[in-house]
C-alpha positions in Angstrom: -131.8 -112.1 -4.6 -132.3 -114.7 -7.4 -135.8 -115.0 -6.8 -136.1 -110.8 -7.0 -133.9 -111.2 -10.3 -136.3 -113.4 -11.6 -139.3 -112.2 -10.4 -137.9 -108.9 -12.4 -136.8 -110.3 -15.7 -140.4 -112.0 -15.8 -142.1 -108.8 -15.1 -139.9 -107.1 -18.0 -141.0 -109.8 -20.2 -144.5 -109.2 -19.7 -144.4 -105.4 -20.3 -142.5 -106.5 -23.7 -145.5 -109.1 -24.6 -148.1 -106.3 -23.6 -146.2 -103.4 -26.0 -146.1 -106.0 -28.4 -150.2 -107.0 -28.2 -150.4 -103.4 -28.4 -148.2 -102.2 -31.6 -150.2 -105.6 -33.4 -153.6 -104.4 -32.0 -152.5 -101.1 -33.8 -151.5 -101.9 -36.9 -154.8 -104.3 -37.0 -156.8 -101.3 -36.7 -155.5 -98.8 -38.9 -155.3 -101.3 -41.5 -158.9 -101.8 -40.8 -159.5 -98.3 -41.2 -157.9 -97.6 -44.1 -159.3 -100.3 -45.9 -162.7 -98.6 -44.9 -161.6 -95.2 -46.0 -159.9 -97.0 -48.9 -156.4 -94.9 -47.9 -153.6 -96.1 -50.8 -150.8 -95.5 -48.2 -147.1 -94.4 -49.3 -144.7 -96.1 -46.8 -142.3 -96.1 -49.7 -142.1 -92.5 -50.3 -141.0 -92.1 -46.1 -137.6 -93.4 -46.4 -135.7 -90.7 -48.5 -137.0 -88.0 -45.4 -135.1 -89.8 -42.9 -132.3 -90.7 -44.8 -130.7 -89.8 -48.4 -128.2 -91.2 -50.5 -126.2 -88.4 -52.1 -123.5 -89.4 -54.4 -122.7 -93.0 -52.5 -122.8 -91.3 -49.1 -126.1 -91.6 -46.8 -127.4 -87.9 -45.6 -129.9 -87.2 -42.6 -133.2 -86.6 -44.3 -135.0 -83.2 -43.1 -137.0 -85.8 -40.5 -133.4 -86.4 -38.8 -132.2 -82.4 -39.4 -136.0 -81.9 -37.3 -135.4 -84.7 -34.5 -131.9 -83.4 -34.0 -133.3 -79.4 -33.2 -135.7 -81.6 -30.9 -132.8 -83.4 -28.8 -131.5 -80.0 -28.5 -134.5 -78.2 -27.4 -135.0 -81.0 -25.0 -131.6 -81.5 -23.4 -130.9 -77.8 -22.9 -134.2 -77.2 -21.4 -134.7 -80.5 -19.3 -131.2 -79.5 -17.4 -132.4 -75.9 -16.8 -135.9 -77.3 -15.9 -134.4 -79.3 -13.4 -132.4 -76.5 -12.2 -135.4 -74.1 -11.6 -137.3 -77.0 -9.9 -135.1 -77.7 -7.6 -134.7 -73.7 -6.6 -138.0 -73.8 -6.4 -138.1 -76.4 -4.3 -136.1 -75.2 -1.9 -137.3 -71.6 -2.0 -140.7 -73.2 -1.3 -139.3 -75.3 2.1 -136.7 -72.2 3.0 -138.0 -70.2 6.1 -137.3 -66.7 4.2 -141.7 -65.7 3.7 -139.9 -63.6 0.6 -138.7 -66.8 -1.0 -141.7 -68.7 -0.5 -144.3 -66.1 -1.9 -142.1 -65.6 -5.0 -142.0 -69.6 -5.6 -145.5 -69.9 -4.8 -146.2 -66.8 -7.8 -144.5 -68.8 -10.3 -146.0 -71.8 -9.5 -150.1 -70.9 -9.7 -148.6 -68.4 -12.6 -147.1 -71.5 -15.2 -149.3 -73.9 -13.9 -152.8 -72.3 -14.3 -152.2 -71.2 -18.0 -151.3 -73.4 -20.7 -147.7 -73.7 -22.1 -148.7 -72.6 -25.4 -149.9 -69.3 -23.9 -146.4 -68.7 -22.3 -144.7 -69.8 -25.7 -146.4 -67.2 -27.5 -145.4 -64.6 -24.1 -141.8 -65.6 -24.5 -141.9 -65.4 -28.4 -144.0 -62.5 -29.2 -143.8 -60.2 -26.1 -140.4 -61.0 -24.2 -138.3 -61.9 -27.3 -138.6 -58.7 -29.0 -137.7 -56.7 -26.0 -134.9 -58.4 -25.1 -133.4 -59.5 -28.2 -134.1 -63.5 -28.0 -134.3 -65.6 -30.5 -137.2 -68.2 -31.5 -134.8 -71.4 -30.3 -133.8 -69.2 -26.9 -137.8 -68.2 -26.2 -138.5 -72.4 -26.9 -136.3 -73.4 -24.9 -137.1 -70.7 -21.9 -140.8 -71.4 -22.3 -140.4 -75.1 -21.8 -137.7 -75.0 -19.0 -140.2 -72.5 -17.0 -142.7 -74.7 -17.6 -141.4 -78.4 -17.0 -139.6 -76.5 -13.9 -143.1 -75.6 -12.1 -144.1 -79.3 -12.1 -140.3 -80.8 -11.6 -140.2 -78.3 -8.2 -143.3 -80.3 -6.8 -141.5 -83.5 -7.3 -138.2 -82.3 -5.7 -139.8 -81.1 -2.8 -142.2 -84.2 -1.8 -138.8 -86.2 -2.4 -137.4 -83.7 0.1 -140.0 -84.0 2.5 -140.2 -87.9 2.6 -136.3 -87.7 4.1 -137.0 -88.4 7.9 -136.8 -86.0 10.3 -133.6 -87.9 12.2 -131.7 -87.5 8.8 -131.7 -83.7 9.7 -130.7 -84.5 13.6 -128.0 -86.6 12.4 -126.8 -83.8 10.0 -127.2 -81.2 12.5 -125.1 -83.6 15.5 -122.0 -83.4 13.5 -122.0 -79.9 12.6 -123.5 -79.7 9.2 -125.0 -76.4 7.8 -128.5 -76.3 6.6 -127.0 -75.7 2.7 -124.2 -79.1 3.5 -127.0 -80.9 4.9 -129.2 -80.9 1.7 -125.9 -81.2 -0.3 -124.2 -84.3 1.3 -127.3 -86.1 3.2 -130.8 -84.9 2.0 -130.6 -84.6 -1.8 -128.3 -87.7 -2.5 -131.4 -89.6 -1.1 -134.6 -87.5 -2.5 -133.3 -87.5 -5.8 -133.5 -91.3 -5.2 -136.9 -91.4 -4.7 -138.1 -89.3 -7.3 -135.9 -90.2 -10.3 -139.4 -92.1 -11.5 -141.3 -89.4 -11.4 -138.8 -86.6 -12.9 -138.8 -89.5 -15.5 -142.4 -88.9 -16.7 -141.8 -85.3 -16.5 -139.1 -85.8 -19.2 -141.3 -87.8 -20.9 -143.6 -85.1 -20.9 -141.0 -82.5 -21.8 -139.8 -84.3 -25.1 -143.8 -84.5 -26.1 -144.4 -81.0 -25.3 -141.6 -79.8 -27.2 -143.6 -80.8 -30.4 -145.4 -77.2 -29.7 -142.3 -75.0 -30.5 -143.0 -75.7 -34.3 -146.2 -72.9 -33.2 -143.2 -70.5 -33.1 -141.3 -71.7 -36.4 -139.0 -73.2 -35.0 -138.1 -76.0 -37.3 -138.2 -79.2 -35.5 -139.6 -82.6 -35.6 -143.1 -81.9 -36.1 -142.3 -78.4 -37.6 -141.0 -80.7 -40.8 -143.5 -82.9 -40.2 -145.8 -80.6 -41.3 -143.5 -79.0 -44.4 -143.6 -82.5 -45.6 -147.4 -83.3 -45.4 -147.8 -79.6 -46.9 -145.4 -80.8 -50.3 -146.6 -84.6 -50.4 -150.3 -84.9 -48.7 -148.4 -88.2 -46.7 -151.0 -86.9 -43.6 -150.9 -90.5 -41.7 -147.5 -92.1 -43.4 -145.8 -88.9 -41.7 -147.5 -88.6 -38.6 -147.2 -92.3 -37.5 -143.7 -92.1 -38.4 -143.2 -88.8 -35.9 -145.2 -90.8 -33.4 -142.6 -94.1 -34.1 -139.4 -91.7 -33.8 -141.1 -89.7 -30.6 -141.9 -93.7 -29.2 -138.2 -94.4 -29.4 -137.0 -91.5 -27.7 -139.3 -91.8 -25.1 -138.7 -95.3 -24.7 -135.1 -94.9 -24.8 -134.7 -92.8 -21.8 -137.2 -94.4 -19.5 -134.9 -97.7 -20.3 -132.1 -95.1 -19.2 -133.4 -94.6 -16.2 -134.5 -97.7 -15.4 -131.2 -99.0 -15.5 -130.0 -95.9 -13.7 -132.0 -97.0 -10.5 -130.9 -100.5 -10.3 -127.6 -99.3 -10.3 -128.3 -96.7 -7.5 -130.4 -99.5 -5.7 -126.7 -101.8 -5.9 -124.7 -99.3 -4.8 -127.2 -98.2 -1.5 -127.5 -102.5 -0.7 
């Protein structure tokens, strides 16, 4: 176990050196470049859109107001995404030929067109008819969407659970729904938590494209920023550095997450 532990913290140590190489690598090159394009960069206009001081108190700038509409967006539709993956997933492995042909219509349907296609759909077609607002059509646009691709990673987790899991299940009287509940699931979602992790990687970047729908988030002030100041890059690499930490922040989540389930099943 020590040598594991070790083996481990030295690997973690490494990935740090790499990201590091790579953030200096970065900053090498765009200093290069601006110095080419002879660029007068701004970095000391950025700080009074992230945060203000108002009367001794300190305020979320309109950068902040932006990444908090994006944390919503992104928490409400990653739990419904997983939801309708999961359905999906099991609609695709059920034995009802209904069930399967509907799951296998949604999935060629969100998968062969772009999201951006289905955001404009939900926003400019559904929306109207059904009364929905623009944060309501973001978030069902990206939870059908992330759903389509999280279904195929629920049901290759389901299908790696050997066959004698099921026999055992069966030999002491479990139903087909309390067999996925108490002995199938508990270990699929197991194996795919590092998958469904990119996937919410994914989600939290592809959420940048509900500002197409005025939706007033992260990059949607972004953009009303670069619009009033001309900051282009100073802005832009500063999204990039906020979307980096949130990124970063929950695959260290979830790392730690599966160490923990890995404890508990040893």
């Amino acid at each position: 176990m020590k040598i594991m532990s070790a083996q481990s913290n030295a690997s973690h140590r490494f990935a740090w050196l790499k990201l590091l190489m790579l953030v200096l690598l970065t900053l090498g090159l765009l200093w290069r470049g601006s110095q080419s394009l002879g660029y007068h960069w701004q970095w000391y206009r950025i700080p009074q859109y992230i945060v203000q001081a108002t009367e001794g108190r300190l305020l979320p700038g309109v950068l902040l107001d932006g990444l908090y509409v994006t944390l919503q967006i992104t928490a409400v539709s990653l739990v419904l995404a997983m939801l309708i993956g999961l359905v999906t997933a099991l609609l695709r492995l059920s034995p009802s030929l209904l069930g399967r042909t509907v799951a296998r219509i949604y999935l060629e349907a969100i998968r062969n067109t772009p999201l951006l296609v289905q955001l404009f759909f939900v926003y400019f077609v559904l929306a109207p008819v059904l009364g929905i607002e623009r944060f309501a059509a973001a978030v069902i646009a990206l939870s059908f969407f992330e759903g389509a691709y999280a279904s195929e990673i629920f049901r290759a987790g389901i299908l790696t659970i050997p066959e004698g899991q099921w026999e055992a299940a069966r030999s002491i009287g479990l139903s087909t729904a309390q067999a996925y509940r108490h002995v199938v699931l508990p270990q699929a979602i197991r194996n795919v938590l590092p998958p469904l992790t990119g996937q919410s990687v994914s989600l939290i970047k592809d959420s940048a494209l509900v500002s197409t729908v005025a939706v007033y988030d992260l990059t949607m002030q972004a953009q009303a920023i670069i619009a009033d100041t001309y900051l282009v890059f100073e802005v832009w690499f500063t999204v990039a550095f906020i979307y980096l930490m949130i990124t970063g922040a929950l695959s260290l989540g979830v790392s730690v997450m599966e160490k923990r389930m890995q404890r508990m099943s040893t």
